[in-house]
C-alpha positions as a Markdown table, in Angstrom:
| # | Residue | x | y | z |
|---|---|---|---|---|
| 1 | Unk | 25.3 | -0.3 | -19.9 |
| 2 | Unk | 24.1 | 3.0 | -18.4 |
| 3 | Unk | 22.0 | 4.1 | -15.8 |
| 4 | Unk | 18.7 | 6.2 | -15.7 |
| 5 | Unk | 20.4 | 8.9 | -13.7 |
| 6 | Unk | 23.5 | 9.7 | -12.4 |
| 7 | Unk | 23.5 | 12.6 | -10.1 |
| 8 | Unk | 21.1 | 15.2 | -8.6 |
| 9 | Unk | 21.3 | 18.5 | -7.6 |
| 10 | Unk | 24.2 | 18.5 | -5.3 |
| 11 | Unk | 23.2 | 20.9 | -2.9 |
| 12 | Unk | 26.2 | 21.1 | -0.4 |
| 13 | Unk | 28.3 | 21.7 | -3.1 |
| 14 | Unk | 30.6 | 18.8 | -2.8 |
| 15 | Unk | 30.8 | 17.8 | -6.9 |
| 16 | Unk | 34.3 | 17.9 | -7.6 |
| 17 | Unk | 36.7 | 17.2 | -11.1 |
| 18 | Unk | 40.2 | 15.4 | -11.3 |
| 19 | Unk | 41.4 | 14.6 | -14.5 |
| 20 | Unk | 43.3 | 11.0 | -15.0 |
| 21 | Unk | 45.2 | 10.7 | -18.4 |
| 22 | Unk | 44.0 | 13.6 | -19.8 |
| 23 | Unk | 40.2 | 13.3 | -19.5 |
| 24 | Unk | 38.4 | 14.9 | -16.7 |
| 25 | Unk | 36.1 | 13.1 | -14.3 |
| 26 | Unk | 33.3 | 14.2 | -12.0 |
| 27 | Unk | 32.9 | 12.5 | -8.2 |
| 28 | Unk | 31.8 | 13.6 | -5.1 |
| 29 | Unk | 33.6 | 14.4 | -2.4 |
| 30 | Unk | 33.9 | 13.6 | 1.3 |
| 31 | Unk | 36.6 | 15.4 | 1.8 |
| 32 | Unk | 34.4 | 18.5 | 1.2 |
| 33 | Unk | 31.8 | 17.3 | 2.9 |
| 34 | Unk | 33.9 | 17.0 | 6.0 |
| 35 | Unk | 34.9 | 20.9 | 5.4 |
| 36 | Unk | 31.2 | 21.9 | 5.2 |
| 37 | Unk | 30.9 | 21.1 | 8.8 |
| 38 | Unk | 30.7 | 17.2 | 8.9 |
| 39 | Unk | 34.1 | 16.2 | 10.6 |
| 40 | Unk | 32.6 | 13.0 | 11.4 |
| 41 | Unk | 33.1 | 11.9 | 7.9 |
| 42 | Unk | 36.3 | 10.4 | 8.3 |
| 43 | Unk | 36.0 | 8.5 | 11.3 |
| 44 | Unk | 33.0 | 6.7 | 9.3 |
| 45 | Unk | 33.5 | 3.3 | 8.0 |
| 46 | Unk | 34.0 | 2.5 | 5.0 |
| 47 | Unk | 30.6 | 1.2 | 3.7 |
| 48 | Unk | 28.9 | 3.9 | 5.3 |
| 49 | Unk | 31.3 | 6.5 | 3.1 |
| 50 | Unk | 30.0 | 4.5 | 0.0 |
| 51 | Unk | 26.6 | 4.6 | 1.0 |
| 52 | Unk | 27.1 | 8.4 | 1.8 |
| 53 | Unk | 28.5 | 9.3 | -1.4 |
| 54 | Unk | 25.6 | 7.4 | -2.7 |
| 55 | Unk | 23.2 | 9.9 | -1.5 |
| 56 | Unk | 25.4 | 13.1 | -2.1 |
| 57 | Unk | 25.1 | 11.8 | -5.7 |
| 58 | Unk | 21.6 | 11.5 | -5.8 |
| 59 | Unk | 20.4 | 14.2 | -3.9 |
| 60 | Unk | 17.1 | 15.9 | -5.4 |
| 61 | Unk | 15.2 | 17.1 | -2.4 |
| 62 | Unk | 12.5 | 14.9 | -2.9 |
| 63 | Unk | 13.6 | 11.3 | -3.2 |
| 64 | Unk | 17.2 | 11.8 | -1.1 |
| 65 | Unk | 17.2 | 15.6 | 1.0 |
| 66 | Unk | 20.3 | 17.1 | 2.2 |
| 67 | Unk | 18.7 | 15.7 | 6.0 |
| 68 | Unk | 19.2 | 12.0 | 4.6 |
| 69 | Unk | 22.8 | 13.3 | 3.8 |
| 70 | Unk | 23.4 | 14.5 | 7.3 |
| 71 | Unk | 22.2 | 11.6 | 8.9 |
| 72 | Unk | 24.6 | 9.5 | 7.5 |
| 73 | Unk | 27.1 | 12.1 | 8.2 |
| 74 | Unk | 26.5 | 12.3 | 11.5 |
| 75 | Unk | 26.1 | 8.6 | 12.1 |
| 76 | Unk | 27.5 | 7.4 | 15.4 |
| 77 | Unk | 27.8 | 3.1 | 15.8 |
| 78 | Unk | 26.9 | 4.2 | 20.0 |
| 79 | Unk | 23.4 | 6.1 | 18.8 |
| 80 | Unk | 21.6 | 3.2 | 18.5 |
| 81 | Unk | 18.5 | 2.2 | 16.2 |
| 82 | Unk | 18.3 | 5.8 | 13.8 |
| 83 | Unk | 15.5 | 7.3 | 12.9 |
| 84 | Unk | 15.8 | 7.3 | 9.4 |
| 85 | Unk | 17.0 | 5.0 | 6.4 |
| 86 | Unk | 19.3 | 5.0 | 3.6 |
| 87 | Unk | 17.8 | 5.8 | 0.0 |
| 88 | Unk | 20.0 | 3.7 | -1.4 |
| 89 | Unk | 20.5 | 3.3 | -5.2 |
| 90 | Unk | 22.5 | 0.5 | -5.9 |
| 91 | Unk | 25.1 | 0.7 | -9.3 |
| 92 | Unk | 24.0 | -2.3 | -10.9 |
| 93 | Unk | 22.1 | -5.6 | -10.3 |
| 94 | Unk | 22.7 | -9.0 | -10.3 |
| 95 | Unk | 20.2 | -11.9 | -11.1 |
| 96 | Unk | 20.9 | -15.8 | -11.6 |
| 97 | Unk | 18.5 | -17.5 | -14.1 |
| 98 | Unk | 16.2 | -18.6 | -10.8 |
| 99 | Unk | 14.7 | -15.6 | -10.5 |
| 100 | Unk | 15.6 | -13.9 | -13.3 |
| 101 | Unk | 13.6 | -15.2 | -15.8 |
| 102 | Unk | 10.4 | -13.8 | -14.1 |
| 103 | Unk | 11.9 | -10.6 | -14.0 |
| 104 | Unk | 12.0 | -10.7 | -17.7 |
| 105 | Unk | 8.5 | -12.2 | -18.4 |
| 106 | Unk | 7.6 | -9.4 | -16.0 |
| 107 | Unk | 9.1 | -6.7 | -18.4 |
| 108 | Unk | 8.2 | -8.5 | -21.8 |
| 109 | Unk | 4.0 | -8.6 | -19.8 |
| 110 | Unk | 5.1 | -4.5 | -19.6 |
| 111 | Unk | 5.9 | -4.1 | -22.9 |
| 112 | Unk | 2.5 | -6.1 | -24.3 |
| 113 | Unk | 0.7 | -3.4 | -21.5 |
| 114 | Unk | 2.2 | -0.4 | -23.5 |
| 115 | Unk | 1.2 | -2.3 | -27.0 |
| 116 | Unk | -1.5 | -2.1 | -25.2 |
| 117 | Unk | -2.1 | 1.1 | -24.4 |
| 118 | Unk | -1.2 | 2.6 | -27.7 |
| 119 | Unk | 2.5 | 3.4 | -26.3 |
| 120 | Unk | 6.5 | 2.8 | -27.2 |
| 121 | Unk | 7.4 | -0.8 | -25.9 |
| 122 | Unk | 10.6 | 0.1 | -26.6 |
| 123 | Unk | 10.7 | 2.8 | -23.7 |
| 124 | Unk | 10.2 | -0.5 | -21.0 |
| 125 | Unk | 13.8 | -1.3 | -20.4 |
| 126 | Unk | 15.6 | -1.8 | -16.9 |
| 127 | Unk | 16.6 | 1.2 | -15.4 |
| 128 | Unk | 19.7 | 0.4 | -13.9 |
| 129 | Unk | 22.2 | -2.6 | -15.9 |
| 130 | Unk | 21.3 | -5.9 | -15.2 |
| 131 | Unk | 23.9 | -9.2 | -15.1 |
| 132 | Unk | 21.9 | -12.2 | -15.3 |
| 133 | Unk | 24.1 | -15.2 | -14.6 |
| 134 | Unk | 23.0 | -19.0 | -16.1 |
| 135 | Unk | 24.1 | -21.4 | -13.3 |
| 136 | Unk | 20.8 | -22.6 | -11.1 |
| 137 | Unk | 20.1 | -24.5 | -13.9 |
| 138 | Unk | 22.9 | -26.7 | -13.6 |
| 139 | Unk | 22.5 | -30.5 | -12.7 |
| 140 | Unk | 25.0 | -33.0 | -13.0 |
| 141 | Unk | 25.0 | -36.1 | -15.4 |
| 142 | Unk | 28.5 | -36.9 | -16.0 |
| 143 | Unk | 31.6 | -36.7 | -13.0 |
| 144 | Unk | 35.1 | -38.3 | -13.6 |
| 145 | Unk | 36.0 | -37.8 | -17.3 |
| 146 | Unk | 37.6 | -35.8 | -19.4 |
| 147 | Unk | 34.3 | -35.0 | -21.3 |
| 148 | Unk | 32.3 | -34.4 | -18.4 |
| 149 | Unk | 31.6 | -30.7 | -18.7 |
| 150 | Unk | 31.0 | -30.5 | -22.3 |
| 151 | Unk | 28.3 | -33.7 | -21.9 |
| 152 | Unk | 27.1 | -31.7 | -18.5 |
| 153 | Unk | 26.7 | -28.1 | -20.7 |
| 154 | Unk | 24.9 | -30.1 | -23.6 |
| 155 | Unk | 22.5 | -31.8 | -21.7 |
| 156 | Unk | 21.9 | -28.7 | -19.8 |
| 157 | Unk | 21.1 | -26.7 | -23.3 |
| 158 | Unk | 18.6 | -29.8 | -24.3 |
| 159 | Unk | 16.7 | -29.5 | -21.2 |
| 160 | Unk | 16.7 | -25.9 | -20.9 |
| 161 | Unk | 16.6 | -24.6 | -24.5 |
| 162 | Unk | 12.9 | -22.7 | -25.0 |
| 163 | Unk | 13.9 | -20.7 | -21.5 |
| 164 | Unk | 17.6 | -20.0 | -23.0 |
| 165 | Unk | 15.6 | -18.5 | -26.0 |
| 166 | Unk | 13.5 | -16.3 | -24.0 |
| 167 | Unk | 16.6 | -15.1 | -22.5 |
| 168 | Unk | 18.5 | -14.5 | -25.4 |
| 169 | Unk | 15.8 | -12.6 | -27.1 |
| 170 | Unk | 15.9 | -10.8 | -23.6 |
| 171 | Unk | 19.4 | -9.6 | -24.2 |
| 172 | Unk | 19.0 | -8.3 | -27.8 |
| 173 | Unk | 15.4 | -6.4 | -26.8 |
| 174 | Unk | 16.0 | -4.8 | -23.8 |
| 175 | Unk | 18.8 | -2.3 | -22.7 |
| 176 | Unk | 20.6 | -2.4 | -19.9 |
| 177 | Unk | 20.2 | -6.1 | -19.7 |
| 178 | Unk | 23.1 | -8.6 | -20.1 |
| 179 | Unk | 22.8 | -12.1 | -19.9 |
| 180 | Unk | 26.3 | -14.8 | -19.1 |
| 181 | Unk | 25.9 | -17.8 | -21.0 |
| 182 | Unk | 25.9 | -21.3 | -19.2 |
| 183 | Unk | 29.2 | -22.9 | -18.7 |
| 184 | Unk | 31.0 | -19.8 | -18.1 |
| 185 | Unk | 30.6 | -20.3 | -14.5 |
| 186 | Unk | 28.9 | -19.5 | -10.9 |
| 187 | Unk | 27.2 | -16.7 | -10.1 |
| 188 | Unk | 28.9 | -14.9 | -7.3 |
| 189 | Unk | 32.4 | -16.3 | -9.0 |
| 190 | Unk | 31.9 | -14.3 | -12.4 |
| 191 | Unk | 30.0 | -11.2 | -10.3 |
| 192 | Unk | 34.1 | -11.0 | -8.4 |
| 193 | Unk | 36.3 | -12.3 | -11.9 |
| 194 | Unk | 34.2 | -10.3 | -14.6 |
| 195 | Unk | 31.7 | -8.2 | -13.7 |
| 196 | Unk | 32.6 | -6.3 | -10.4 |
| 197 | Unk | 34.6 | -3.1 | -11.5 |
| 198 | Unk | 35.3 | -1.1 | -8.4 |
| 199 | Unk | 34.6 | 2.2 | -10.0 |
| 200 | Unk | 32.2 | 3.2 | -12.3 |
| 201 | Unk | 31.5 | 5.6 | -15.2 |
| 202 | Unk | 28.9 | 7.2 | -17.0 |
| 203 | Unk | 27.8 | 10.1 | -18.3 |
| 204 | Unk | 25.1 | 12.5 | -16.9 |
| 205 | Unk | 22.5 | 14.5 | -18.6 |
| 206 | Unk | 25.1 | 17.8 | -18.5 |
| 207 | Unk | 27.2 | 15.1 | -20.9 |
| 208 | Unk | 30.2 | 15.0 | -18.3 |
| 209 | Unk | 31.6 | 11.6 | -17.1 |
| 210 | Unk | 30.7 | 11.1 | -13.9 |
| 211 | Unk | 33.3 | 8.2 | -11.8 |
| 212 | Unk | 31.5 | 6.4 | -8.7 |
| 213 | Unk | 32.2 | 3.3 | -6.8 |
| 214 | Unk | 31.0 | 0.0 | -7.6 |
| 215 | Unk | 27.7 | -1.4 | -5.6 |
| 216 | Unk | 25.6 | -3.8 | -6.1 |
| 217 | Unk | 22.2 | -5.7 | -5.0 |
| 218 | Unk | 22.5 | -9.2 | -6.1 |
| 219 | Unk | 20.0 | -12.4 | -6.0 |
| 220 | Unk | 22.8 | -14.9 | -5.0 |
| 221 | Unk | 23.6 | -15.5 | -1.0 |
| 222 | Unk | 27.2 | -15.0 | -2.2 |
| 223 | Unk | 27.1 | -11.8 | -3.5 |
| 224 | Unk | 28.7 | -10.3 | -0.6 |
| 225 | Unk | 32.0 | -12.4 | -1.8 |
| 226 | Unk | 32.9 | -8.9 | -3.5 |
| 227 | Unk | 33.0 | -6.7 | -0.2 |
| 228 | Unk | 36.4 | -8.0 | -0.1 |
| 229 | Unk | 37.6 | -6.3 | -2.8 |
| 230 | Unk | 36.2 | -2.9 | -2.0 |
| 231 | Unk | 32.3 | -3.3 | -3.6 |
| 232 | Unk | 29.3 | -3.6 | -1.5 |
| 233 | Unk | 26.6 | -6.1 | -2.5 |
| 234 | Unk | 23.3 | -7.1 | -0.8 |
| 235 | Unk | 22.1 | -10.6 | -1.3 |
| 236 | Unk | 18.0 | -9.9 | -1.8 |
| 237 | Unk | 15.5 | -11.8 | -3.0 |
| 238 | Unk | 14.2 | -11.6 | -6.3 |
| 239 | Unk | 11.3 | -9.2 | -5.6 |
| 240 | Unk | 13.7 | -6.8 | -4.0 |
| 241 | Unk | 16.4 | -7.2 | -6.8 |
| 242 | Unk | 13.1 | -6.5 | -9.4 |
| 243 | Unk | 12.4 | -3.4 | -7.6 |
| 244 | Unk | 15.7 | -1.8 | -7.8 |
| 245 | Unk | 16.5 | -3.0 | -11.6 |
| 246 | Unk | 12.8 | -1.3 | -12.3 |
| 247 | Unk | 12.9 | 1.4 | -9.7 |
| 248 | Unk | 15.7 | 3.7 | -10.5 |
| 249 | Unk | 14.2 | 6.6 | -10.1 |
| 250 | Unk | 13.1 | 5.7 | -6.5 |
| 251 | Unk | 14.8 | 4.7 | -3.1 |
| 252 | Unk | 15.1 | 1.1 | -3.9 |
| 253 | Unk | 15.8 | -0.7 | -1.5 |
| 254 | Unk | 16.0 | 1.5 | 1.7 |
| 255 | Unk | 18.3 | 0.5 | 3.9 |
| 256 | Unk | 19.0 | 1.0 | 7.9 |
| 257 | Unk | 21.8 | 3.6 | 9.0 |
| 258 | Unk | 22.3 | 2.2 | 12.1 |
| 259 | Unk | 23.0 | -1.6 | 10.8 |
| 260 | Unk | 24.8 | -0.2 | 7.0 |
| 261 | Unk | 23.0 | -3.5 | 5.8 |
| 262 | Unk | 19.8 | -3.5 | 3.3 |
């Protein structure tokens, strides 16, 4: 999956290349950030250095200005409430089938608009790649035995199989948009083992590969579980999570620089 945009216009001149195995990657860096005049860059903490890189990558002067950047630069924990807020773009989003579903129905109700209106449908697709996990629809029948889960996973699919449809056919029309089968497991579990990767890649509209760090918004309370291993994530509710899977092009959601929390 691939996002909608990768990088702006890097004013501060801060784009950098290494080159790992042979192949070249694009990042931006702190470190040259911190030469430019921002020393307080690496007595930041952590999530604030993600979140800062964040905007350094997405930097247009409209949507993120070189001001936003410097307030996060210059961010002090002792300054108190700040002024401004964080035009945060997560990497990715997560969804369980609770609230996912009307995301869906919301872009399948987008595509009939563009029928509508004498359009593509095909150009309505999230902008930024979308997990949906099956596990809220879980509900136990069987405990004990041997056969449990299988009779647990079959009885789910009998009860649940026009909205599994809709979500398949989700999966195959839309890009961007992957959907974990049920019985694989729960949400924030296969968000740490399966789908959290740390670093990203993708490639920007000059065609070189861009790496950045893995961050996420995610509809589960426990999506913070993956902070542990070096990935921010935002539990939000589903309107939020909607906004930012729809959004890409725009701040969403904003966040608060003096609390580093969405």
């Amino acid at each position: 999956m691939t996002a909608a945009k990768l990088s702006g216009q890097d004013s501060l001149k801060c784009r950098r290349t290494l080159t790992v195995a042979g192949k070249s990657y694009d990042y931006f860096s702190l470190m040259e950030l911190a030469k430019a005049g921002f020393p307080n860059v690496a007595k930041l903490p952590f999530s604030m250095k993600v979140l800062l890189e964040n905007l350094l990558r997405y930097e247009d002067g409209r949507s993120v200005k070189v001001d936003d950047v410097k307030a996060v630069a210059n961010w002090s924990p002792s300054a108190g409430v700040a002024a401004s807020e964080i035009a945060y773009r997560p990497a990715r989003v997560l969804m369980q089938d609770f609230t996912g579903v009307p995301a869906v129905v919301d872009l399948a109700a987008m595509r009939d608009a563009m029928v509508a209106l004498g359009g593509d449908p095909e150009k309505i697709n999230p902008l930024s790649p979308v997990d949906l996990v099956i596990d809220h629809s879980v509900m136990v029948e069987a405990a004990g035995g041997k056969d449990s889960f299988d009779k647990n996973v079959k009885i789910e699919f009998e009860r649940n199989q026009e909205r599994y449809t809709f979500l398949r056919w989700g999966q195959t029309a839309f890009n961007n948009f992957r959907v974990v089968p049920p019985g694989t497991g729960i949400c924030h579990q296969v968000n740490l083992e399966y789908l959290a990767q740390v670093a990203w890649t993708g490639v920007d509209a000059d065609g070189k590969t861009l790496v950045y760090p893995d961050t996420l918004v995610g509809t589960d309370s426990h999506t913070t579980m993956v902070n542990g291993m070096a990935v921010l994530g935002w539990g939000v509710g589903g309107i939020e999570a909607e906004a930012a899977m729809s959004a890409a092009s725009r701040p969403r959601p904003r966040c608060s620089a003096s609390r580093s929390r969405c």
